[in-house]
C-alpha positions in Angstrom: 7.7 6.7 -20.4 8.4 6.1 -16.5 9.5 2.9 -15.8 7.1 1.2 -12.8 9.0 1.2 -9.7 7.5 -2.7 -9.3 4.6 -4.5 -11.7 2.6 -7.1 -9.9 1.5 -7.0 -6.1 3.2 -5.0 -3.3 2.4 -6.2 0.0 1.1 -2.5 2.5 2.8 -4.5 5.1 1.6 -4.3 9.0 3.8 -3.5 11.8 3.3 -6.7 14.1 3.8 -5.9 18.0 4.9 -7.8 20.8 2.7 -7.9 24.4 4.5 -4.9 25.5 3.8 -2.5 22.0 7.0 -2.6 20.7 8.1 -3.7 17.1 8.4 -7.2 16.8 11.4 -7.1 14.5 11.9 -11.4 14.3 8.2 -11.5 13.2 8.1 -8.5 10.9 11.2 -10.8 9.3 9.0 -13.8 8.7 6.4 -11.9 7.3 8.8 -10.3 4.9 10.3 -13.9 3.8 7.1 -15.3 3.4 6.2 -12.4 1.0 8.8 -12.6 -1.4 8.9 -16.7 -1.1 5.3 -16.3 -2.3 5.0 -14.2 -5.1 4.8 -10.8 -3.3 7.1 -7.8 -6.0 7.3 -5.2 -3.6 7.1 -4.5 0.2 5.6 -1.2 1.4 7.2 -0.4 5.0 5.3 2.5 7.4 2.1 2.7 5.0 -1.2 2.8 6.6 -1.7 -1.0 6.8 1.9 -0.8 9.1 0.2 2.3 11.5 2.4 4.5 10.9 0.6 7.7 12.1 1.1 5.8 16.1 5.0 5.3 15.2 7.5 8.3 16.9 9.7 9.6 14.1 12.6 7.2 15.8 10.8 3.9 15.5 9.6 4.9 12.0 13.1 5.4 10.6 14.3 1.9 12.1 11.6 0.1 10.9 12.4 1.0 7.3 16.1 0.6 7.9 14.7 -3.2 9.1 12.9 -3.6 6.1 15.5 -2.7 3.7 18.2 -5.0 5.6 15.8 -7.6 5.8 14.5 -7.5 1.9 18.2 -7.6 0.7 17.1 -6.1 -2.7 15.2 -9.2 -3.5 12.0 -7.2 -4.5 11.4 -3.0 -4.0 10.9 -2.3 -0.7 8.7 1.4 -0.5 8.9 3.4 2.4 6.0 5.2 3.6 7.0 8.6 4.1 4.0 10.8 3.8 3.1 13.9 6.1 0.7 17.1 6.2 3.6 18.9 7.0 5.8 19.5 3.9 9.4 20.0 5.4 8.8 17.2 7.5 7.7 14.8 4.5 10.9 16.2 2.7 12.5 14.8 6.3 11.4 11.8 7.0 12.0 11.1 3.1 15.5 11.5 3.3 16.0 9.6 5.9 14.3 6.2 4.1 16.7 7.6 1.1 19.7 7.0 3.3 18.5 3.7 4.3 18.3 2.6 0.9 14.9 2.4 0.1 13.9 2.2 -3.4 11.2 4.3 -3.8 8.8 6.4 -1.3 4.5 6.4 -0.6 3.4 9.5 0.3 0.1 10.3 1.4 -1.8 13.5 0.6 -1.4 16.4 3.3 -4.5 15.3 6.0 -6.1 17.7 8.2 -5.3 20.9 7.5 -5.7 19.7 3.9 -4.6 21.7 0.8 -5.9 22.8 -2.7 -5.4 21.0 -6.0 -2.8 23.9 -6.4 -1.1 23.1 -3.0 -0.8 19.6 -4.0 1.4 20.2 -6.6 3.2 22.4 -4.8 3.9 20.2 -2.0 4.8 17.5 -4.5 6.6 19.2 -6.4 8.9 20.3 -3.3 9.4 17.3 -2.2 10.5 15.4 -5.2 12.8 18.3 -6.1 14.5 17.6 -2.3 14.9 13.6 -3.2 16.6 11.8 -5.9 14.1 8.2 -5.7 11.2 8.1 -7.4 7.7 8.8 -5.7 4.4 7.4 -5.7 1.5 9.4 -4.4 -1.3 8.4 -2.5 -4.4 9.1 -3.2 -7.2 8.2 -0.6 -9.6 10.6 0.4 -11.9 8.3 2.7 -9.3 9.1 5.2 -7.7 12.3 4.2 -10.5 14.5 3.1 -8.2 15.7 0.3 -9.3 14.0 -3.4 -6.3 14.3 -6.6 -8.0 15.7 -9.4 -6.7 14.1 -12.6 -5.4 17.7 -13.7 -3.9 17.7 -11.1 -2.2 13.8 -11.4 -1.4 15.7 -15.2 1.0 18.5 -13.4 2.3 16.0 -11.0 2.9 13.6 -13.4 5.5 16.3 -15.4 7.7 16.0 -12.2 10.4 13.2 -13.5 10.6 11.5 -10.2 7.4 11.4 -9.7 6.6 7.6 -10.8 2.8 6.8 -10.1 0.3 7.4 -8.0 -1.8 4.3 -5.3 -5.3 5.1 -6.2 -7.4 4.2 -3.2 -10.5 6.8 -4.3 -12.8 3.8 -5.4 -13.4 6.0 -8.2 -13.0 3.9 -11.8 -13.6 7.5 -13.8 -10.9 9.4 -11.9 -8.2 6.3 -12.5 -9.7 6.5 -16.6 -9.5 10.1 -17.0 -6.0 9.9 -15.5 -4.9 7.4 -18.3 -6.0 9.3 -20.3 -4.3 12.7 -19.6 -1.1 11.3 -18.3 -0.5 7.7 -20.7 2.6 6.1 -19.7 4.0 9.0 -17.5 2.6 8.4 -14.7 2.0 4.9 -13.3 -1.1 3.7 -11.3 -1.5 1.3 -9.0 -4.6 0.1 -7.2 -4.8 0.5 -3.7 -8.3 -1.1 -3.3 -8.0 -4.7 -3.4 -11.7 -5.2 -5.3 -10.6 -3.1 -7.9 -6.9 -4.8 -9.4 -8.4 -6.5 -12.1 -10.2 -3.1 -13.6 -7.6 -0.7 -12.8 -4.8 -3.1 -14.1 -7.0 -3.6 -17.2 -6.9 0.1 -17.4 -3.6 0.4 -17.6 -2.2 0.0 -14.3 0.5 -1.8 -13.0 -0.9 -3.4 -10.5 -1.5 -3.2 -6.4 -0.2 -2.0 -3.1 -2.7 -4.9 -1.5 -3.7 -6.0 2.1 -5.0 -8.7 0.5 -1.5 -9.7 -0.1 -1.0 -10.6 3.2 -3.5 -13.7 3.7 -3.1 -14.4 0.0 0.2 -13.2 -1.8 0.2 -15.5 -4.9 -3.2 -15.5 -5.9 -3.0 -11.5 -5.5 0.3 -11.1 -8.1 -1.7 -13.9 -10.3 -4.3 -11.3 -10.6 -2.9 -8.9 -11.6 0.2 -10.4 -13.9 -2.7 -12.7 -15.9 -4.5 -10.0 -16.9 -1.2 -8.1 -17.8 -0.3 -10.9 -19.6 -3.5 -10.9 -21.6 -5.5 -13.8 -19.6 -8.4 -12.1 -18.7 -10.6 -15.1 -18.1 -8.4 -16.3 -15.2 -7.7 -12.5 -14.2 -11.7 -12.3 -13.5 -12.1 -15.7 -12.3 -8.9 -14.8 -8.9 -10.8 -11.5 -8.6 -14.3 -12.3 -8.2 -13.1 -15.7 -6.3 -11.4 -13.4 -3.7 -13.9 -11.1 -3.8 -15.3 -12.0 -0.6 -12.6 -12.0 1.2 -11.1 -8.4 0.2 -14.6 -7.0 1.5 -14.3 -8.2 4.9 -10.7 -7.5 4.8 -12.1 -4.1 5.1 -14.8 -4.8 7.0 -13.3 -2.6 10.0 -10.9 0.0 9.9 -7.5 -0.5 8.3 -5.7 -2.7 9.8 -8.2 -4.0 12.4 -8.9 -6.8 10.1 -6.1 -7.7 8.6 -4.0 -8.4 11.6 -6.9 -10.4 13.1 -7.1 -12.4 9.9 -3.1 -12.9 10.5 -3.5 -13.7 13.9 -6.2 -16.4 13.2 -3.9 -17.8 10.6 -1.5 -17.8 13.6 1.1 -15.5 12.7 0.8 -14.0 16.3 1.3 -10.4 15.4 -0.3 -8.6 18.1 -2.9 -6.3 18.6 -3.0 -2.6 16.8 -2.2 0.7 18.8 -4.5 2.7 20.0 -6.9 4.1 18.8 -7.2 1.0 17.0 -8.9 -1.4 18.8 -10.1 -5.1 18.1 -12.8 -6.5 16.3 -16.4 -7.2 17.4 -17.4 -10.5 18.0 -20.0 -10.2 15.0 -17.0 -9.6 12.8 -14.8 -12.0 14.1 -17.1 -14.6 13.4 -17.9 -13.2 10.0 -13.9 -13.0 8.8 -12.7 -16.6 10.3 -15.8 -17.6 8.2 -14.0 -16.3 4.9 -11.0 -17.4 5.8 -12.1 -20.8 6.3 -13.9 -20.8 3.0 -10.8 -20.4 1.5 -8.7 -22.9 3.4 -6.3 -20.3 5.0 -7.9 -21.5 8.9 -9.6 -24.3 10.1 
């Protein structure tokens, strides 16, 4: 049995930006303190939600020394740490080692891709190069690459290989994986629709955007139906439902920092290629959030 590298609700965090593009290090602090003051187990640093793929290998490295400073050990803090290029993953992950992060996100390799075999094999070679435990990340809406649940059973042999963020939509895949792997390897969610069946699954949990617009009802989910509360498990997910959809209703993290910025967190806008939302949408998410009392 692996023991979870958090149980609850980690928050994907963004990367907020001043006017000029550069990390805004005092707001990135708030954000982090208003996390863990609200329920939040875990903070994921340099995930997709924090645009990594726009941050030179310099700024990456000192935003998750800034996170792990700025955390103090109070909850996990997860470094994203993911690449298509193996040596480079291996890289990059010893650098957040150094820093003191607790345990690494990596994504599956992008673009040039890999076989179910290669998977492993890149796995495999990275955890055998780092001595914190891994999660994996499976998404393929924005890789192209999909983890097999063989495949999660041969990665899952690999003792610092802790879990896996399951971000496939696919409620089989996660079943088949329980299934195959039991308590060896640990999955969370990594759609924000989908905590309560995943977690009821088995899982232990989320790496959420949601978190960020609505941190304690997001661990609630999650810990009540843990804790065997189903009813009131079903009852935060389907009232939140709304909101995780348009969450998502552009590109990763379009919405999300709009939705912060509403809330007036001021965090900036996203790098390019990201741009901003339509008008249409605009409208549409300040309408959610106002249903929920989080603007006016």
């Amino acid at each position: 049995m692996k023991t979870p590298v958090f149980t609850g609700a980690a928050v994907a965090i963004i990367t907020p930006f001043t006017e000029d593009n550069k990390i805004n290090f005092p707001k990135l602090k708030e954000l982090i303190d208003y996390q863990i003051a609200n329920g939040t187990d875990a903070v994921v640093i340099c995930g997709t939600s924090g645009e990594s793929p726009c941050m030179p290998h310099e700024e990456h490295v000192e935003a998750i020394r800034f996170a792990v400073d700025m955390v103090g050990k109070r909850v996990p803090v997860i470094a994203g740490t993911g690449s298509n290029d193996t040596a480079y993953a291996i890289e990059l992950s010893n650098a957040a080692e150094k820093l003191g992060a607790d345990a690494l996100l990596m994504v599956t390799p992008y673009y040039n891709k890999t076989s179910q075999a290669g998977l492993v094999k890149h796995y495999h070679t990275v955890a055998d190069n780092v001595s914190v435990p891994i999660i994996v990340y499976n998404v393929p809406s924005r890789t192209g690459v999909r983890i097999a649940a063989q495949t999660y059973k041969a990665l899952s042999e690999h003792p610092r290989i802790n879990g896996t963020k399951e971000a496939s939509g696919d409620i089989s895949l996660v079943a088949e994986t329980r299934a195959l792997c039991g308590d060896e390897l640990n999955i969370w969610s990594g759609n924000d629709d989908q905590i309560l069946a995943i977690t009821a699954l088995g899982g232990k949990g989320v790496i959420s955007v949601l978190s960020h617009v609505a941190p304690k009802a997001t661990h609630d989910i999650v810990m009540e139906c843990i804790n065997g509360d189903l009813e009131t498990a079903r009852k935060l997910q389907l009232e939140y439902f709304d909101l995780c959809k348009d969450l998502f209703i552009d590109v990763n993290p379009i919405p999300v920092k709009a939705a912060l910025n509403m809330m007036g967190w001021d965090v900036g806008e996203c790098r390019l290629p990201l741009t901003g939302l339509s008008d249409e949408n605009a409208a549409k998410l300040r309408a959610t959030l106002a249903k929920h009392g989080l603007v006016k």
